[in-house]
N, C-alpha and C positions, 0 to 999 in steps of 0.2 A: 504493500500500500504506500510505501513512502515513497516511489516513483511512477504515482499514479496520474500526476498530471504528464510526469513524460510520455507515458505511455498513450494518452488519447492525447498528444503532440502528435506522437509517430502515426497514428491510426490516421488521424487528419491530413499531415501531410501527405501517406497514400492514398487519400480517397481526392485531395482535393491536386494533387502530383507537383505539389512546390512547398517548399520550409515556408519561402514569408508567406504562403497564401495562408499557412495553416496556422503560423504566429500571428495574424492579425484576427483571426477567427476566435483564436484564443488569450488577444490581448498582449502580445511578446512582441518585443522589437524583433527583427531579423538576427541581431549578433545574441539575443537571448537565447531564443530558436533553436539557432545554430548549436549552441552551449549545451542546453539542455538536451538536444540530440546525442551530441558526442559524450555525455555524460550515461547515458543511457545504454550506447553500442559500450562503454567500457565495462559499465556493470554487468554487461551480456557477456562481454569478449568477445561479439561478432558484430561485423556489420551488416549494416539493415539498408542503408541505402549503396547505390552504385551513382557520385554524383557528377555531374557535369556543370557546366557553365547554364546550360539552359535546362535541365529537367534534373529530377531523382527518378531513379530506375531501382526497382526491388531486388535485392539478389535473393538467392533463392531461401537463405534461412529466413530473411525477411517477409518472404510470403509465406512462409510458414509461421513465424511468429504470430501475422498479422491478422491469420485465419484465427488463434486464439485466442491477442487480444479484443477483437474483435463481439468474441461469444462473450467473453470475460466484464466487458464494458455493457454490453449488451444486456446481460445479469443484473448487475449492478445497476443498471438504469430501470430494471424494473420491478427491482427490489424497492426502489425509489420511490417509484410510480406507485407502487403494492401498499408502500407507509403510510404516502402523504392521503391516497385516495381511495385506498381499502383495497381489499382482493380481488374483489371482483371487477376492476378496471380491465376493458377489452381495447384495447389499442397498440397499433404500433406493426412492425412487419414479421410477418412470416415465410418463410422460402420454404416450398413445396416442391420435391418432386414425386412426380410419376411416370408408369408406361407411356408411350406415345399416344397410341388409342385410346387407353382409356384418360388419361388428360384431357386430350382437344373434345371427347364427345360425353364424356358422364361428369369429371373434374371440376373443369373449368365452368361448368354451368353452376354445380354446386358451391363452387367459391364464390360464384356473382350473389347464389339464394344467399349466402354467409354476409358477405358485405351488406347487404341490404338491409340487415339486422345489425349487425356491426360494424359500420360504417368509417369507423375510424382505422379499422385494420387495413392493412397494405399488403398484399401480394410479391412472392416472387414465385413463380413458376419453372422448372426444370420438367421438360420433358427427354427421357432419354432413354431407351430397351437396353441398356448396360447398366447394371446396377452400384448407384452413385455410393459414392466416399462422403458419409456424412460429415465429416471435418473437414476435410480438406475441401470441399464443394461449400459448406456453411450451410446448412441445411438445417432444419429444425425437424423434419418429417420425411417421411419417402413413405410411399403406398405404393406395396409388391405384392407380387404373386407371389406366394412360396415363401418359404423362411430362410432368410443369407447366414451361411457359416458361421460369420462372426459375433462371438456369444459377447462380446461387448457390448453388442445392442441388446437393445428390446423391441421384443417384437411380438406388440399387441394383436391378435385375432381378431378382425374386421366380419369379413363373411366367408360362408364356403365359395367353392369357384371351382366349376366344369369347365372342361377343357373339351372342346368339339368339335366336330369336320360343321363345315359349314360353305355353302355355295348357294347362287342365285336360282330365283325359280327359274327363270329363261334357262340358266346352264342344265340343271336340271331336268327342264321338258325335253330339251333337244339331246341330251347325251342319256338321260336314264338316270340310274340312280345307284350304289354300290350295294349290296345288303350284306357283305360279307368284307371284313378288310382284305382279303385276299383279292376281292375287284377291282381294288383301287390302282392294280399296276395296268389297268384300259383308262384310266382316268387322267386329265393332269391336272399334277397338283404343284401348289403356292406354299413357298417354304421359308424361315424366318432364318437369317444369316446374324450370327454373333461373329464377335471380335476372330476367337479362334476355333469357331465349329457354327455345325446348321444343324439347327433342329429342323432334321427330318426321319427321326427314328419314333416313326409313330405306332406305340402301344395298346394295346385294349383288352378289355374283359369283360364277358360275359357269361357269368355263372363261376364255375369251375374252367372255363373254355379262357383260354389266354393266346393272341396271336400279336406279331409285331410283321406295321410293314416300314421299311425303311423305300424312301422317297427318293427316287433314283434323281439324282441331282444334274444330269446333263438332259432330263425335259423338262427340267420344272421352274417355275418363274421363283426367284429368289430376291429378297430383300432383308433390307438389315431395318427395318423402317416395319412397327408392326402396324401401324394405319397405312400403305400404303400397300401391305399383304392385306386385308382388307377389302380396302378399293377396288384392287385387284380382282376379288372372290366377287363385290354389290358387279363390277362389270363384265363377269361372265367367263374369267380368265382360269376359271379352274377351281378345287376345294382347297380349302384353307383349314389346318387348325388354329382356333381363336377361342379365347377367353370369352365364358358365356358375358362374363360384363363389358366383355368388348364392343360386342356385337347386340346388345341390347336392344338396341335403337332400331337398328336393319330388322331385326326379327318381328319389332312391332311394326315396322311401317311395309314390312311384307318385301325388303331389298333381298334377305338371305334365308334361307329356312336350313334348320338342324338336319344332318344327314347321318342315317346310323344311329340316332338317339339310344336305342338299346345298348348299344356298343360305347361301354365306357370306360373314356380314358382317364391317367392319372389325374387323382386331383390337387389344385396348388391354390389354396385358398388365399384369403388377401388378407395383407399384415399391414399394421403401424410401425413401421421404422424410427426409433430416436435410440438416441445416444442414452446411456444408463444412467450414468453421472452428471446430465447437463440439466440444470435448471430450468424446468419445464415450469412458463411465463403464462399467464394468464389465458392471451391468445390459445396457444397453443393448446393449451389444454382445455379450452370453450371449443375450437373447431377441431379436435379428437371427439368431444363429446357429441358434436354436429354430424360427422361424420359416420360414428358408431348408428346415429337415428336413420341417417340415409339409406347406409347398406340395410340395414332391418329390415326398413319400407319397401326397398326393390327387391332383397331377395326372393321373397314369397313369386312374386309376378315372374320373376326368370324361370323358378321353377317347371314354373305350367308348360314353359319350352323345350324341356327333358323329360316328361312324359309321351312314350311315344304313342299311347293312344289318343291324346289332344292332339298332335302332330298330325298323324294320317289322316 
């Protein structure tokens, strides 16, 4: 705490990318600034800037630092907040990420219903199919499919979540229909491409009955992008497997309908991501609770879409 003013010095001067822009912000001459910085890098023993005549540039322990003090200030200001004007104070930003798909078409609607009740919170949004580095990214939350290795987190239980073949009816009328996974090698299919592999070893169970078919990958339309695998399935380009909440939307408005619904694949239900240790701020924990009501509300209705006698 005794270099706590240096320390949102340094926060400032990286966000605002100059010493005097950050010591007039905070009331310092420029040679104070400058002082109070190099007082700082010496308590560290690293340097945090890389400086020139015309800018600071972060070297790299500096961006790391910065990801910290950052959360650290961040705490502190809403512990603040928490004193002066009780607990229940809702303001302020939060950085969200999630999958691609389900972001831009279930997410982002429900953060607009959030704002509107809580109007003083602010957004940041990550959408990304590679699963983010809560600290390093600054993250307060990530909503995934599936639970990540890393026992550092936590990771709250949202809702369950089916995993589907899914295709347009037009695809559908004109090619038929698979009823067995062993069909699907007359079929083409749309596959989702990660950093160093493709899910395309797709699994299933039915009864005691277990088959796996692997998605021969020089016919199949590929992407690293899971809304644009999607897309791809609403325009007639083949089956897709997709997250029933992916596809929520398309199934009500009649773009994709469920194939094989008997046939089911693994399931990777949908989690809250945060950090275990980090000071979970008012927001954050008002829009967990907002959250928890949503998934509730919809699962019931996806349901209806994995019965295959409503289906047929």
């Amino acid at each position: 705490m005794d270099n706590l003013g240096d320390i949102r010095l340094f926060v400032e001067a990286a966000n605002l990318g100059g010493l005097s822009a950050a010591g007039r912000k905070l009331g310092l001459s420029p040679a104070a600034a400058s002082a109070r910085l190099v007082k700082l890098e010496a308590a560290l023993h690293t340097r945090l800037f890389e400086r020139t005549t015309r800018q600071l540039r972060l070297t790299e322990e500096g961006r790391m630092y910065l990801s910290h003090c950052q959360q650290a200030l961040q705490a502190l200001d809403d512990a603040h907040a928490a004193l002066q004007a009780g607990s229940s104070v809702v303001r302020g930003k939060v950085r969200v990420s999630a999958t691609s798909d389900f972001g831009r078409h279930v997410l982002k609607g429900w953060l607009d219903e959030f704002n509107r009740q809580y109007p003083e919170v602010t957004f940041g949004l990550v959408l990304s199919d590679s699963v983010s580095n809560l600290l390093q990214d600054d993250l307060d939350l990530a909503i995934r499919f599936g639970v990540p290795p890393d026992s550092a987190l936590v990771a709250r239980h949202l809702a369950p979540n089916r995993r589907v073949l899914c295709a347009s009816p037009d695809y559908l009328a004109k090619h038929g229909a698979p009823e067995h996974p062993r069909d699907l090698e007359r079929f083409p299919c749309i596959v989702l491409a990660l950093a160093n592999s493709y899910v395309n070893e797709w699994r299933f169970t039915l009864g005691e009955h277990r088959e796996t078919f692997t998605v021969p990958l020089a016919t199949a339309r590929e992407t690293n992008d899971g809304a644009v695998a999607r897309e791809w399935a609403v325009a007639g380009y083949g089956i897709a497997m997709k997250s029933i909440w992916d596809i929520g939307a398309d199934l009500r408005a009649g773009r994709l309908s469920v194939v094989m619904p008997e046939w089911r694949s693994p399931d990777a239900p949908v989690h809250a991501i945060y950090q275990r240790n980090r000071y979970m701020a008012p927001r954050v924990r008002t829009l967990l609770d907002f959250l928890i009501e949503r998934f509730n509300a919809m699962s019931g209705e996806l349901d209806a879409y994995l019965n295959p006698s409503l289906i047929r």
